[in-house]
C-alpha positions in Angstrom: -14.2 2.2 6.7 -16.8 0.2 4.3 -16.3 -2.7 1.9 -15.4 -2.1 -1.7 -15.6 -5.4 -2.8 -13.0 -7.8 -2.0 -9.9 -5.8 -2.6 -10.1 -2.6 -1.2 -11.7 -0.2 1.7 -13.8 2.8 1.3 -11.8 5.8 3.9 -13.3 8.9 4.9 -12.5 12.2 2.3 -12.5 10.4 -1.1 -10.2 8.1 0.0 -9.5 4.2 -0.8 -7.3 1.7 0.6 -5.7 -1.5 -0.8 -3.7 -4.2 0.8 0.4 -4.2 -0.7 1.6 -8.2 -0.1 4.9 -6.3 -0.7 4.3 -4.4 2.5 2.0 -6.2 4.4 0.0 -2.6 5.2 -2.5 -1.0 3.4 -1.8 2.1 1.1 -4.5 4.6 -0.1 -4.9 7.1 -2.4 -7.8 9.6 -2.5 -9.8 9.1 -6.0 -13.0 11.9 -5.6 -11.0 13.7 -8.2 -8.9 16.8 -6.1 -6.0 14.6 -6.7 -4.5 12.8 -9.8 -5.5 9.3 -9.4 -8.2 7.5 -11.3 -10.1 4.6 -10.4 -12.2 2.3 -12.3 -14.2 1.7 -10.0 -14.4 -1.8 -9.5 -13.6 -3.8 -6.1 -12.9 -6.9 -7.3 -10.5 -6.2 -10.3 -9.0 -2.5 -9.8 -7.1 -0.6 -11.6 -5.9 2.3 -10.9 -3.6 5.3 -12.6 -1.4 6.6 -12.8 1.5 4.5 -10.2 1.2 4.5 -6.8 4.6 5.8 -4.6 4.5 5.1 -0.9 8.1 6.7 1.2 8.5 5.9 4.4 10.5 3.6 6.7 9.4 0.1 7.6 6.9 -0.3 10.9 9.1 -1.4 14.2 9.1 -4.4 15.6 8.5 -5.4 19.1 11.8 -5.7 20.5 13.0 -2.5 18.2 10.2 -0.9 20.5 11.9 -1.9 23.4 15.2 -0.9 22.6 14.0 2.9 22.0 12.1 3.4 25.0 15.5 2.1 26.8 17.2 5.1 25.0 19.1 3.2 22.7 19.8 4.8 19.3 17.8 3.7 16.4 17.8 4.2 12.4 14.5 3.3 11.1 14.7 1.3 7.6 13.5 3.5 5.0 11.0 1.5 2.6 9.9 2.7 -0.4 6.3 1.1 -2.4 5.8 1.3 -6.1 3.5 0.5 -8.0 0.8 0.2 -10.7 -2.7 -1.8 -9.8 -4.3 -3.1 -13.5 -7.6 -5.2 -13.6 -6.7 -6.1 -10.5 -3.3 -7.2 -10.5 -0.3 -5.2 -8.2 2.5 -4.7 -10.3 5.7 -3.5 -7.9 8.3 -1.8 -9.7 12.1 -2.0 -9.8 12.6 0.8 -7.3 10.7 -0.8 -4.2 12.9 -1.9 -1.3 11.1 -4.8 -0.9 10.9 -8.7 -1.8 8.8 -8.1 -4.5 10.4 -5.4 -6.3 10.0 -6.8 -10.1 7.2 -8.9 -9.6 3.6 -9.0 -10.7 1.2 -10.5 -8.2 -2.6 -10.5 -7.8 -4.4 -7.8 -5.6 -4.9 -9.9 -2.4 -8.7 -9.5 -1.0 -8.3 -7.2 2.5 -7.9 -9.3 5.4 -10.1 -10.2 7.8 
């Protein structure tokens, strides 16, 4: 994984990676042109298109952990990321299950 800039992470097979605030995970999206996403190119003020739609269920915490492995049952949350990224802003649509579902934020630079 390499540096693009601030905002986002070069992955192996065409692939790129941002960090979602919403989530607080990365998401990528594979841009070499197989697939139907298009990026600017820029990794400081991204934008890419069309929307980005992450499914999947929200990562387990510790004690959740703990309570699995001591056979006890478990429904995972289901969590649901969408959004589009303009000149390096994260938009988050109405249809994420998250805190901010509606909002507009800037891109956050990848963490350290």
């Amino acid at each position: 994984m390499s540096a693009i800039g601030s905002k986002l992470r070069r992955l192996e097979g065409g692939r790129i990676a941002f960090w979602c605030p919403g989530c607080n995970q990365a998401h990528q999206i594979t841009v070499d042109g197989s697939r139907g996403w298009k990026w600017n190119g820029d990794g400081n003020r991204p934008t890419i298109a069309p929307s980005v739609l992450v499914n999947g269920t929200v990562p387990i915490t510790e004690e959740e952990h703990a309570r699995i492995m001591n056979g006890e049952a478990f429904v995972p949350t289901p969590l649901i990321c969408h959004t589009f990224i303009r000149d390096g802003d994260i938009q988050f649509l109405s249809d994420c299950s998250h805190a901010l579902a509606g909002q507009t934020v800037p891109l956050p630079d990848w963490p350290l």
